[in-house]
Structure formats: structure tokens, C-alpha cells
N, C-alpha and C positions, 0 to 999 in steps of 0.2 A: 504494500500500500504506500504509494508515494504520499507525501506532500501536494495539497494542493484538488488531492482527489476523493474527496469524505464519500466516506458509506456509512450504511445505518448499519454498528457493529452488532442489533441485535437481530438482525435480518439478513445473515451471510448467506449467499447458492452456493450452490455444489463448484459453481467454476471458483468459490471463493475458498477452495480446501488448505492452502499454504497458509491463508489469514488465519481461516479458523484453527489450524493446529496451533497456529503461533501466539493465538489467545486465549488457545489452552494451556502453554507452555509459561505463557506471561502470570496466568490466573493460578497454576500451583507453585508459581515461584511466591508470587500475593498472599497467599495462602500461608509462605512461611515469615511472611514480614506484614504485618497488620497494619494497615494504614497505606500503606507504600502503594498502592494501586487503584483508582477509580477507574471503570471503562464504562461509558454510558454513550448511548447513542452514536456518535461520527467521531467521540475524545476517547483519547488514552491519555492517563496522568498518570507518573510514574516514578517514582526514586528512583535517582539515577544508579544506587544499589540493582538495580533489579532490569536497570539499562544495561549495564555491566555482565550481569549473570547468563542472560539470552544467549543462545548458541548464534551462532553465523545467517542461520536459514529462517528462521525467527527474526530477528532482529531487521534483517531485508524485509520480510514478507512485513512490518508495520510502521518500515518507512523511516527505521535508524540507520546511522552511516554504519560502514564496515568495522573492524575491529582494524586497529595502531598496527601500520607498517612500519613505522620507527623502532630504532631499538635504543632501549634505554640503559646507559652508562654508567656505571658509579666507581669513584675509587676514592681510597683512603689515603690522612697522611698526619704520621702521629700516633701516639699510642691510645688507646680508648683508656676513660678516663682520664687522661692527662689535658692542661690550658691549650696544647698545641693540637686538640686532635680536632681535624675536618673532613668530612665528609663534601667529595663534591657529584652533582650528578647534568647528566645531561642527554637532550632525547638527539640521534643520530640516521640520517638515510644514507645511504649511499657514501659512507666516510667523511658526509660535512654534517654539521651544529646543525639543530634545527631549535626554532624556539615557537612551539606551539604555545597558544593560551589553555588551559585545563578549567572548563567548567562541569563541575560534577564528574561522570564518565564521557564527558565529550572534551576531544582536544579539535581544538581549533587551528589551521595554519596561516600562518601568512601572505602567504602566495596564493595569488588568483587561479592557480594552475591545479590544487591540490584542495580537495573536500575535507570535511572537518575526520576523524575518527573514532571509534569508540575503543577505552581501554577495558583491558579484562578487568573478572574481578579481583584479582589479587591484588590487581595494581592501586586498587583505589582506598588500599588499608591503612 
């Protein structure tokens, strides 16, 4: 389900079968976080928790971006515990810096060329 093209979520057809799984897959994820989920009519409201959670096929099918082709960086310098210890990290494509914005589970890019993505869940702990 793209953006831009509303259905009555409670009125799905048969050609609507990828939705309907994936509102069933949204509804037992819901199921395990209280509040995190309203679907009524042509809306889905949704913690970004449970933006994060959706498999790949799911997530298309209701019209969220893909999952984070970046890969995310980290290294240390200093002993943990000590004044001198930092932590640095940074999100990377292709061997250059990337500097998306992170709202919720959606990272945003800069570039006109590239759509926004969505992070797994782990990443959003």
C-alpha cells in the first residue's frame, strides 16, 4: 500500500492478500505492545517499535521504506571506565560517511537520490 492511495482497511478483497497478511502480522506484533497500534479505517498509527519489528514483505505491503542499507560503524579509544574512554560511531555506504537524520525507526538521507530507510529492531535499543 503506497502513500497517497487509502483503502478502507476494514474492507480488504482477495486481490488485497499481501495487505491483509501484513495487518495481520502488524496486529500480533500490537498484541504484544498495548497501545502501540490503532488501524481504523484508511490509518495505521504505529510505534515506531513495531515499524522496526515488521519483516521486509510486511512492511512494503503498508507502504514503509525498506530496511538500512548503511552499515553502521563503531570503534573505541581508551579504557572503559577511565576520563579518556570514547566511543565513536558512524552510519557508512559504499566506504564514505553518510549522515542520515534518525527519527524513531526511520532514517532519513540527504541526498535527493536516496529514500529514507527503516532500521531493524535491535538497532533502535
Amino acid at each position: 500500500m503506497t502513500r497517497g492511495a487509502p483503502r478502507n482497511l476494514d474492507r480488504l478483497t482477495p486481490e488485497d492478500k499481501s495487505l491483509t497478511f501484513a495487518l495481520a502480522d502488524l496486529r500480533a506484533l500490537g498484541d504484544a505492545h498495548p497501545g502501540a497500534l490503532e488501524i481504523t479505517g484508511d490509518t495505521i498509527r504505529m510505534h515506531h517499535a513495531l515499524a522496526a519489528k515488521l519483516d521486509s514483505q510486511a512492511a512494503e505491503a503498508i507502504g514503509l521504506p525498506p530496511l538500512v542499507d548503511l552499515v553502521f560503524r563503531t570503534d573505541v579509544e581508551g579504557a572503559l571506565g577511565t576520563p579518556s574512554f570514547r566511543i565513536y560511531h558512524e552510519w557508512v555506504k559504499n566506504g564514505r560517511k553518510q549522515l542520515p537524520s534518525r527519527v524513531g525507526a526511520i532514517l532519513n538521507r540527504e541526498s535527493p537520490n536516496t529514500t529514507a530507510s527503516r532500521l531493524f529492531s535491535w538497532t533502535k535499543k
